[in-house]
C-alpha beads as a LAMMPS data file, in Angstrom:
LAMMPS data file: protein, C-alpha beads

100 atoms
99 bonds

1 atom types
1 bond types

-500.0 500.0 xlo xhi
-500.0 500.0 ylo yhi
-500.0 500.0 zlo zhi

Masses

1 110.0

Atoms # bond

1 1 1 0.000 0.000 0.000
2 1 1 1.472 3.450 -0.566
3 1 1 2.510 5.334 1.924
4 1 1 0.642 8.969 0.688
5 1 1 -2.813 7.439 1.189
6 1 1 -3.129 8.831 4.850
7 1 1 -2.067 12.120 4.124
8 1 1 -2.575 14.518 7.369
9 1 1 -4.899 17.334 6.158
10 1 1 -3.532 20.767 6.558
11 1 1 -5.311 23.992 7.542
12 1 1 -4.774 26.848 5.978
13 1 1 -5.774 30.286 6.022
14 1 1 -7.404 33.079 2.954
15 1 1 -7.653 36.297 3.295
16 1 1 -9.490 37.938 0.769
17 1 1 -10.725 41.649 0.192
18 1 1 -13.140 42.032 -2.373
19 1 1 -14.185 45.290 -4.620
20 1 1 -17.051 46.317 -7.191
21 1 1 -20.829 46.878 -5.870
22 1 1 -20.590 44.196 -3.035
23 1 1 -22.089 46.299 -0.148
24 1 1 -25.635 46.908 0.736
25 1 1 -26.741 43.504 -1.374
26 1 1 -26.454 41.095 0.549
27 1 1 -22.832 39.832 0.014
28 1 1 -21.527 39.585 3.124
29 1 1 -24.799 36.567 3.978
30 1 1 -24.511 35.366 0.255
31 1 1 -20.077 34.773 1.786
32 1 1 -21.844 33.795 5.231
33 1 1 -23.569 30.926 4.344
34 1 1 -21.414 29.895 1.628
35 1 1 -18.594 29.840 4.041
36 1 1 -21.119 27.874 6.902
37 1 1 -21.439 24.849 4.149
38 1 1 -18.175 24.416 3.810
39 1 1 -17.518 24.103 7.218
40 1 1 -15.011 27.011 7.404
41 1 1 -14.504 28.820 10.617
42 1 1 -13.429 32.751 9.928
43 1 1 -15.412 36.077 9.863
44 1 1 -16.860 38.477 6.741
45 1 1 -17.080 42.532 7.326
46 1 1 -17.853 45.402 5.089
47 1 1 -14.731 47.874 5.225
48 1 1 -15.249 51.774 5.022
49 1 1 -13.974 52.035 1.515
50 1 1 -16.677 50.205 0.268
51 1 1 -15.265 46.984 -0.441
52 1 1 -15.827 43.570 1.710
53 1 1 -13.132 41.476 3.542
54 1 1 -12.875 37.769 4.810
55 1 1 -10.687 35.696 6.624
56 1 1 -11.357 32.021 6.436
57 1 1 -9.539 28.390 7.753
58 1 1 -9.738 25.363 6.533
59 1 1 -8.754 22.906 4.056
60 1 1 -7.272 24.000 0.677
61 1 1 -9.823 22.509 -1.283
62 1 1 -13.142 23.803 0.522
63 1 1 -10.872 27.809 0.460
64 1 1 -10.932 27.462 -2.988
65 1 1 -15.011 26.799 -3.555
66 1 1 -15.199 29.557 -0.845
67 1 1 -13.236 31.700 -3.718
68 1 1 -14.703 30.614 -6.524
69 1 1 -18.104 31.430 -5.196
70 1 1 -16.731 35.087 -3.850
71 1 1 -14.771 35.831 -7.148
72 1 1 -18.682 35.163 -8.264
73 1 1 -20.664 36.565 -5.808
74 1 1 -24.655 36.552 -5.129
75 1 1 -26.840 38.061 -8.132
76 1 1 -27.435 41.142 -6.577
77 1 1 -23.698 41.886 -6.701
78 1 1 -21.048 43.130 -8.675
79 1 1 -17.510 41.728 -8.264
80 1 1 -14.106 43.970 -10.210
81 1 1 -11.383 42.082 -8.212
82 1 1 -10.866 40.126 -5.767
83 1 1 -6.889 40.385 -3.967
84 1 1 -6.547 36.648 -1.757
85 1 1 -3.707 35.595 0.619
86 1 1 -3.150 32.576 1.296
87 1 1 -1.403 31.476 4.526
88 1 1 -0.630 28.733 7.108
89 1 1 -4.006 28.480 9.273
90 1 1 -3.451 29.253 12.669
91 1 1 -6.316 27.536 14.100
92 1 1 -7.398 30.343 16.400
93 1 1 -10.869 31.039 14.500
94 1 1 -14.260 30.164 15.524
95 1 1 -17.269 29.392 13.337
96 1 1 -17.482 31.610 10.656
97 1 1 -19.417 34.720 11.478
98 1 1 -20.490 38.193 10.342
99 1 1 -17.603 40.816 11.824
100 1 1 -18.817 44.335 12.626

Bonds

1 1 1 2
2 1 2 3
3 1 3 4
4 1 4 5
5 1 5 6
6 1 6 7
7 1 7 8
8 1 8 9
9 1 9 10
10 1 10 11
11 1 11 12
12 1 12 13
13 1 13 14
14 1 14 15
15 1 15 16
16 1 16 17
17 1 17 18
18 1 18 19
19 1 19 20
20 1 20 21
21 1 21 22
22 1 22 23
23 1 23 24
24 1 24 25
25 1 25 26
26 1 26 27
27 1 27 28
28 1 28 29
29 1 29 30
30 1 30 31
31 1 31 32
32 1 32 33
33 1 33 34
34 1 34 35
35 1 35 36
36 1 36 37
37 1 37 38
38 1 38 39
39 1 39 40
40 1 40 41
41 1 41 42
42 1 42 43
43 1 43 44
44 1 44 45
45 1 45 46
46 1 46 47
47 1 47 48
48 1 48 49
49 1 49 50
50 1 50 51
51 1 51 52
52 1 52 53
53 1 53 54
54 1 54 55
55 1 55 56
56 1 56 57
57 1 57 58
58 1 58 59
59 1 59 60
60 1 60 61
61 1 61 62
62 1 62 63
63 1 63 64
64 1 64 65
65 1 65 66
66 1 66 67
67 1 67 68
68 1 68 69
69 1 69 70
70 1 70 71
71 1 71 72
72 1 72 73
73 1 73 74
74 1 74 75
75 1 75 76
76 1 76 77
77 1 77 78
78 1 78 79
79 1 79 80
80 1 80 81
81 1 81 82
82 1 82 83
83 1 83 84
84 1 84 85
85 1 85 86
86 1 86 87
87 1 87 88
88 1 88 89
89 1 89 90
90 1 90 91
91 1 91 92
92 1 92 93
93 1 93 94
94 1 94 95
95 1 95 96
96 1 96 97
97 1 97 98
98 1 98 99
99 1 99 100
């Protein structure tokens, strides 16, 4: 049997800010619950220049739905750019949340 088929699953940690029309319409829910399925822990919060940032842990490949559905973004919404950051997790985070 090879040796690679219990491979120890490593956390790690995006931070993402996003820009375009993504405040006041419903974005930071639409990232809420998309984050929630995924089983992510982190936190989502609207900045003062008008754009919307997230921090989120977990596995690589459930980060990168959580991106693809950002770089996306709910109907409502209009996404320019999205600048991620991807880092060792640290572990420290609770269930993802709404930030204030």
């Amino acid at each position: 049997m090879a040796s690679d088929e219990h491979i120890e699953r490593q956390i790690e940690r995006l931070h993402a800010v996003v820009r375009g029309d993504v405040q006041a319409v419903g974005f930071r829910y639409f990232v809420h619950r998309k984050a929630r399925q995924l089983r992510l822990a982190g936190w989502v919060r609207n900045n003062d220049d008008g754009s919307v940032e997230l921090v989120a842990e977990g596995e690589r490949d459930r980060l990168e739905q959580l991106k693809r559905a950002v770089e996306e973004g709910p109907r409502t919404a209009r996404v320019d750019r999205v600048d991620a950051q991807w880092s060792q997790g640290t572990g420290g985070l609770k269930a993802f949340d709404l930030a204030w």
